[in-house]
N, C-alpha and C positions, 0 to 999 in steps of 0.2 A: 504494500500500500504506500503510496506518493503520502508525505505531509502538504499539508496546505501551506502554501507558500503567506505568510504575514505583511500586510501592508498592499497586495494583492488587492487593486479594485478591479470587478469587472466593467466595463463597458455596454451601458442597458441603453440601446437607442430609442427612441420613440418611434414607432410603426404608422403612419398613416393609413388610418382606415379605407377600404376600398370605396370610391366616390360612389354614391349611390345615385339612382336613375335622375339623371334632368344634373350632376354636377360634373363640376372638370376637374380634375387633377391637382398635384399641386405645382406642375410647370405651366397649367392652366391660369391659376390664381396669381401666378406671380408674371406673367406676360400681361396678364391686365391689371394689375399693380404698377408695373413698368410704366405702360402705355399712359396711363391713368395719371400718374405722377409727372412724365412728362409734357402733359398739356400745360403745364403752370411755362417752362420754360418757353415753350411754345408760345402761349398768349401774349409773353415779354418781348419774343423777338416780333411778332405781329404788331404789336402797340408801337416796339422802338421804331419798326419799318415804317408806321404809319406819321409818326410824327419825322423821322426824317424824308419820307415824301412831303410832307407840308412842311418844310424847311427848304427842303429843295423848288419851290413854287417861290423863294423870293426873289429870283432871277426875271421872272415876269412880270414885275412894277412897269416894267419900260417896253415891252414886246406882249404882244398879246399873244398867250398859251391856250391852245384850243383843249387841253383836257386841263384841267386843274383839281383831280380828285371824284371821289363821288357824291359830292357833295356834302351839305351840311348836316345831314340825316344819315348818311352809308357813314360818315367820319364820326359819328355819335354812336352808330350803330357797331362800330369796328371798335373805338376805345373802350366801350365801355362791355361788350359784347362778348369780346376773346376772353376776358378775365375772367369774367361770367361762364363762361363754358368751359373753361378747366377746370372752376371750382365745382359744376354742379356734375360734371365727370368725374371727380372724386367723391362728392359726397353721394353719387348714387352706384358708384363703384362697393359702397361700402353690402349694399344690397344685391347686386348684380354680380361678384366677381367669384361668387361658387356655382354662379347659375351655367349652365351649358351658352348658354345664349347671350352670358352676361360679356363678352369680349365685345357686344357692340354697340355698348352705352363710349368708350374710350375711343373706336375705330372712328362713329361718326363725329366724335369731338374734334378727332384729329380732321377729319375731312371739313366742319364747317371753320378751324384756323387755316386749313385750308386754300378753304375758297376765301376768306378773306384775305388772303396774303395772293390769292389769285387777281380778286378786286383791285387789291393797290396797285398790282404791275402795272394791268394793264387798263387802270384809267388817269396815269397817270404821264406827262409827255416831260419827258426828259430837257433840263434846259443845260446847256451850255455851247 
């Protein structure tokens, strides 16, 4: 008979349970944690993009710029909007992110920063 070696921990890992019908995994849970988390950075570079487009519009005092943005609505709608949607993509991540289906509360987040970061290109005319 072997003595027990003294001082000897074993190593007890935690088992995740097998996901049950309608959840995902946990490389599941943590691609939309991922996703999820980065919409914050995301909405920063959207808001920084949009106000250095209206920085880049002060070239146009003296020539007139046939696009100058989306106006005063699409630019209220874009600052104040992006932010808005990364946070409520987190906060409905908190529900969503064992569900089988819950990857596309994060996926559309990403698509409506998006499109606004699509808006700013291309309504915006480049001066110099």
């Amino acid at each position: 008979m072997s003595h027990p070696v003294v001082g000897y921990a074993s190593n007890m890992t935690a088992v995740d349970r097998p996901p049950a019908a309608g959840e995902v995994g946990r490389a599941g849970r943590i691609t939309n944690w991922v996703l999820a988390l980065a919409t914050v950075p995301g909405a920063v570079v959207v808001v920084l993009f949009l106000y250095m487009q209206i920085m880049g519009t002060a070239g146009c005092n003296d020539q007139p710029c046939p696009r100058q943005g989306p106006g005063e609505l699409g630019f209220t709608t874009i600052q104040y909007g992006a932010p808005i949607v990364a946070v409520v993509a987190i906060a409905l991540s908190f529900f969503t992110a064992r569900r089988r289906g819950g990857i596309l509360v994060p996926v559309l987040a990403w698509l409506v920063l998006i499109a606004a970061f699509v808006v700013l290109v291309f309504s915006f005319t480049p001066t110099g």
